[in-house]
C-alpha positions in Angstrom: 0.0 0.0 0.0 2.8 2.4 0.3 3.6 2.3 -3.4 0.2 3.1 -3.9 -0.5 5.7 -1.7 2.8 7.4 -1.1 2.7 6.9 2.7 5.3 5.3 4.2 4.9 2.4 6.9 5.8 3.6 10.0 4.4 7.4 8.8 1.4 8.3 11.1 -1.4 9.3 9.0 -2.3 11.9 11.0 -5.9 13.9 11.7 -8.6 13.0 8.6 -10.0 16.5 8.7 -6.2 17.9 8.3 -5.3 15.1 5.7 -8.2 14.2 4.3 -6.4 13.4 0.6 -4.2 10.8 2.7 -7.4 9.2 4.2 -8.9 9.3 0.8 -6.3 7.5 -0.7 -5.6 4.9 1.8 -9.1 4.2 1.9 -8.8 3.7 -2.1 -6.0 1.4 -1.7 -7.8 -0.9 0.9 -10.2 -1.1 -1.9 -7.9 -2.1 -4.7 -6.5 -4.6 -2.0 -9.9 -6.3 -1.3 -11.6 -6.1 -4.9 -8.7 -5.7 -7.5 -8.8 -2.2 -9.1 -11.5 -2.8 -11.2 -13.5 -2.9 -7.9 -12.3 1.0 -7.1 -15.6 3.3 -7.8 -14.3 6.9 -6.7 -17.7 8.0 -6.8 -18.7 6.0 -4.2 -15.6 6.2 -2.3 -16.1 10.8 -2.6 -19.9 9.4 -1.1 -18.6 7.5 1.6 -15.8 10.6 2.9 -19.1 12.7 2.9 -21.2 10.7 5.0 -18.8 9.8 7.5 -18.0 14.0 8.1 -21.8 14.4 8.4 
């Protein structure tokens, strides 16, 4: 996942509301991780990040 997301492995991630590009991209690389890339749907990722800061 670091390759993918440019965060290295002992890196904290920091705060999601201060980072939230860093959040946005681990969370996409989880997904390519569980479901292979053609599973990643950025819309639905973009709709996720906005209900979880409601």
């Amino acid at each position: 996942m670091c390759r993918f997301t440019g965060i290295g492995p002992d890196e904290p991630l920091g705060i999601p509301s201060d980072k939230p590009s860093r959040w946005m991209k681990l969370g996409a690389a989880m997904c390519v991780q569980e479901c292979g890339a053609e599973g990643l749907d950025w819309i639905a990722l973009l709709d996720g990040w906005a209900l979880a800061r409601e």
